[in-house]
C-alpha positions in Angstrom: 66.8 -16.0 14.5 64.6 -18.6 16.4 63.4 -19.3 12.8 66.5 -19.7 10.6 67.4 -22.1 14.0 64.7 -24.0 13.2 65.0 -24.2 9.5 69.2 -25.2 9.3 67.9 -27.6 12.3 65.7 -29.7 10.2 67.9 -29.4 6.8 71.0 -31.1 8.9 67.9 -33.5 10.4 67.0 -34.9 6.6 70.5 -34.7 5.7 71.4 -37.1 8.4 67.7 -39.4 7.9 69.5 -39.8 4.1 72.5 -41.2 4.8 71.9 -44.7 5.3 70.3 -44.7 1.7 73.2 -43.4 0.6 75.4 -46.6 1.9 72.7 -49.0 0.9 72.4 -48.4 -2.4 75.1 -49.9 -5.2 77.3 -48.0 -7.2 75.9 -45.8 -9.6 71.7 -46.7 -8.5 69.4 -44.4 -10.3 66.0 -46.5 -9.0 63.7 -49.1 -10.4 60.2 -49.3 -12.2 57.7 -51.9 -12.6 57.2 -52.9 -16.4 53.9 -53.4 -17.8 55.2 -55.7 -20.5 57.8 -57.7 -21.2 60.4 -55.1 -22.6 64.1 -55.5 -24.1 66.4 -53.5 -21.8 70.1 -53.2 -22.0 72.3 -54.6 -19.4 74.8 -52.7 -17.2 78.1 -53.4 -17.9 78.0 -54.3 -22.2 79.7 -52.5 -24.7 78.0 -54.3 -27.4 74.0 -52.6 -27.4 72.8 -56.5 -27.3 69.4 -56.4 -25.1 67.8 -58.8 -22.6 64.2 -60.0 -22.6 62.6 -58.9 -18.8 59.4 -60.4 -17.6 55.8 -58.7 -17.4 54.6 -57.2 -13.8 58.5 -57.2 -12.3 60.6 -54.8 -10.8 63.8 -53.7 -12.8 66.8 -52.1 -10.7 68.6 -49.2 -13.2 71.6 -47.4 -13.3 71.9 -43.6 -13.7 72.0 -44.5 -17.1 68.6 -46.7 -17.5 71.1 -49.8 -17.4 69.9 -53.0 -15.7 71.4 -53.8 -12.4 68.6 -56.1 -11.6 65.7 -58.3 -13.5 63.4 -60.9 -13.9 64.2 -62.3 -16.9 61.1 -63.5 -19.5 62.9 -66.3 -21.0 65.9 -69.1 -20.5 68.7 -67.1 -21.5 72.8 -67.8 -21.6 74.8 -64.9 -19.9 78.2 -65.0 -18.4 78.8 -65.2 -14.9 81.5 -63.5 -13.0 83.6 -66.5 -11.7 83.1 -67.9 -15.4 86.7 -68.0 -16.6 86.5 -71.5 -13.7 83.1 -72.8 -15.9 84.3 -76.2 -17.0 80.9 -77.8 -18.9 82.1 -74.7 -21.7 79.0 -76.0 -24.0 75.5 -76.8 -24.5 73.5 -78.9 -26.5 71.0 -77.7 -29.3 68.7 -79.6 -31.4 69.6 -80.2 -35.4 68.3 -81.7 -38.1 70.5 -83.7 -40.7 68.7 -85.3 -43.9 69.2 -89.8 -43.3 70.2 -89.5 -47.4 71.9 -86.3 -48.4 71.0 -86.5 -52.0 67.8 -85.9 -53.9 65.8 -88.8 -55.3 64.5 -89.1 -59.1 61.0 -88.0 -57.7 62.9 -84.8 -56.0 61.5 -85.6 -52.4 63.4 -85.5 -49.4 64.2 -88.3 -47.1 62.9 -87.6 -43.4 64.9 -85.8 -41.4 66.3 -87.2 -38.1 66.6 -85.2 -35.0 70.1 -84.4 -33.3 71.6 -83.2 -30.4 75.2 -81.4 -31.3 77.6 -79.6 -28.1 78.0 -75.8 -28.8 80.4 -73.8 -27.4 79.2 -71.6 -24.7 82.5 -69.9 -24.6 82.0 -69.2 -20.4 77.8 -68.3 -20.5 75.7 -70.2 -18.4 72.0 -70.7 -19.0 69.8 -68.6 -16.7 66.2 -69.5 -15.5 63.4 -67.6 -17.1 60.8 -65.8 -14.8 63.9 -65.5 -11.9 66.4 -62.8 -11.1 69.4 -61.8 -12.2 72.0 -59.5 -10.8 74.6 -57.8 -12.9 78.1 -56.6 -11.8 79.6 -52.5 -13.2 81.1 -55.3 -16.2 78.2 -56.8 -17.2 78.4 -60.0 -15.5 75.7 -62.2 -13.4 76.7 -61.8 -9.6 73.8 -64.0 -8.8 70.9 -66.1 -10.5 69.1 -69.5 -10.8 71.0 -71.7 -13.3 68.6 -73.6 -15.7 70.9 -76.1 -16.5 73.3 -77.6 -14.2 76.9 -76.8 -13.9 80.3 -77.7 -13.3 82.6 -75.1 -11.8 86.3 -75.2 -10.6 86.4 -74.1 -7.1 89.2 -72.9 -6.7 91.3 -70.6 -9.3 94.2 -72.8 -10.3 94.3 -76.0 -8.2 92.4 -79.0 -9.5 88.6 -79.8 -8.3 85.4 -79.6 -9.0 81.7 -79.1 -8.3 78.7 -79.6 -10.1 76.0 -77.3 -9.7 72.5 -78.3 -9.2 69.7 -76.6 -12.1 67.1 -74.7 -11.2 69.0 -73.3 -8.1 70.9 -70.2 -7.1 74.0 -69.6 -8.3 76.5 -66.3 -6.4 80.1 -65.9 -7.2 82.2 -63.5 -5.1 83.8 -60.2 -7.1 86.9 -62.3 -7.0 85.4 -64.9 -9.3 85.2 -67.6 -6.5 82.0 -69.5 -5.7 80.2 -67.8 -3.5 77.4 -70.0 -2.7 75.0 -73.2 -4.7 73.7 -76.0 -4.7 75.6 -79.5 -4.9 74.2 -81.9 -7.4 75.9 -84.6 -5.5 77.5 -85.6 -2.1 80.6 -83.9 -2.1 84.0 -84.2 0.7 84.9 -80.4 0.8 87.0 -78.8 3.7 85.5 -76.5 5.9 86.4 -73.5 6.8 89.1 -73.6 10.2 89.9 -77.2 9.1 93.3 -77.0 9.8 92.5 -76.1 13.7 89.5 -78.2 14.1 89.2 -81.8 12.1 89.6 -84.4 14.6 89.8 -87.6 12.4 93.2 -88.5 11.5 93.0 -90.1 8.0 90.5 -87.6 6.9 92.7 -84.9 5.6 90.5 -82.1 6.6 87.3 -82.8 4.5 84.1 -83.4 5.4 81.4 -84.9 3.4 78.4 -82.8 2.6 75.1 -83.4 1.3 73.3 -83.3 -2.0 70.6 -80.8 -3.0 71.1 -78.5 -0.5 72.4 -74.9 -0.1 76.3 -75.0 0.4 77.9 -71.2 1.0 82.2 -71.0 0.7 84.6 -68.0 1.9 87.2 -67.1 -1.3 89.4 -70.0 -0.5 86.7 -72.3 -1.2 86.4 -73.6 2.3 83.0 -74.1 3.3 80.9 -71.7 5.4 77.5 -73.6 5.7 76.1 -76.8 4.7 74.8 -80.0 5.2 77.0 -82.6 6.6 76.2 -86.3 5.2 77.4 -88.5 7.9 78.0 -87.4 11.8 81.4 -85.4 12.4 83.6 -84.7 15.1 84.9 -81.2 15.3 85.5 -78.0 17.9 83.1 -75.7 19.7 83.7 -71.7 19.3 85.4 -72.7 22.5 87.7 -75.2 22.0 85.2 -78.0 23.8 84.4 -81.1 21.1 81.4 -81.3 19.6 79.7 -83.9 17.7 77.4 -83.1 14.8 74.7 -85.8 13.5 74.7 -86.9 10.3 72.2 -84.8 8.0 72.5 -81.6 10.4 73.4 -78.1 9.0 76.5 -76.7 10.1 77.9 -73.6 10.4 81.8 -73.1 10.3 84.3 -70.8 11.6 88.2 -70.5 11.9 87.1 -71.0 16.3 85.3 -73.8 15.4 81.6 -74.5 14.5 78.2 -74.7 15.5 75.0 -76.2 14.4 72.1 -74.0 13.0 69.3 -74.3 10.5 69.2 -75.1 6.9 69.9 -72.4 4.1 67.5 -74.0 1.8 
């Protein structure tokens, strides 16, 4: 008896040691490997058998079904994003080659070519860093990854603005589609999150000015979490005291009010 005890004692023990496993892994996680090459791999998510290029020496996440979840991608490579129905820059540019004179000559020689750059639609891809990671949503779309090129993104679904995205930076988009987080390419006036509770002067409207080339995370209403204010602002405390932020410092934002803290970068 003492035994059996004993034995249904330590199966409920590892039942219970497994659980938070269980909650921590996505939807549908089989595991991961290590590849000793670069190998072609199919994403999770694509109903066309298309395959992605993953780097030598990484880690790949799978999918009960040997699907990618997560990789280091070997090469530049355009996917599509999940918010990318609000991509506005739809193209990229690629290098042609056009003859100067169309036409052959008597001595059937060809006139030098000259190089040029032509726009091609991307139809809602954006170009993703080789040798970084990429994150793929149950539809085949990037959650998350470094853009190689920079981008221009509407930040809101159906009201007018937008952002440009800084290259060689992390991209995140929230399931929704909205921006999760990035990286401004350029000083920005964006309103933070509890702005209508908080702003303090009068002909600002709400928004805030917020620094280039550094880490800027939103809420779904593309209100801004944290980031890095350009010039000194005048806001609330948690507690309803006013506060003054310097210029340059990184600020966290809430609907009570907001508080300083360190940089994301």
């Amino acid at each position: 008896m003492r035994h059996a005890m004993s034995f249904r004692h330590m199966v409920i023990t590892m039942f219970i040691l497994s659980l938070p496993l269980a909650f921590i892994m996505p939807s549908g996680y089989a595991g991961s490997k290590t590849l000793t090459k670069e190998t072609k791999l199919h994403p999770q998510g694509w109903t066309v058998g298309d395959q992605l290029k993953f780097k030598k020496d990484t880690v790949v996440t799978t999918n009960e079904l040997g699907e990618v979840i997560s990789g280091t991608l070997a090469d530049n490579t355009f996917l599509r994003p999940l918010g990318w129905q609000q991509v506005l820059n739809d193209y990229y540019y690629s290098s042609t080659y056009a003859g100067i004179d169309p036409f052959f000559h008597h001595y059937q020689h060809f006139v030098v070519g000259k190089e040029y750059n032509t726009a091609v639609p991307s139809h809602g891809h954006l170009q993703y860093k080789g040798g970084t990671q990429v994150t793929f949503n149950e539809s085949g779309e990037v959650i998350s990854g470094t853009i190689a090129e920079d981008a221009t993104i509407q930040l809101v679904k159906d009201k007018y603005g937008f952002l440009n995205f800084k290259e060689d930076n992390g991209l995140a988009f929230y399931e929704s589609g909205a921006v999760h987080y990035g990286v401004l390419d350029e000083d920005t006036n964006l309103r933070p999150m509890g702005w209508r509770n908080n702003f303090m002067a009068e002909d600002s409207a709400g928004f805030v000015k917020f620094i280039a080339k550094k880490k800027i995370e939103f809420n779904e209403y593309g209100e801004v979490i944290s980031g890095t204010i350009k010039e000194p602002l005048k806001w609330h405390s948690p507690d309803g005291s006013a506060v003054e932020f310097p210029a340059n410092a990184a600020v966290h934002f809430a609907e009570q009010g907001a508080v300083s803290g360190k940089s994301a970068d």
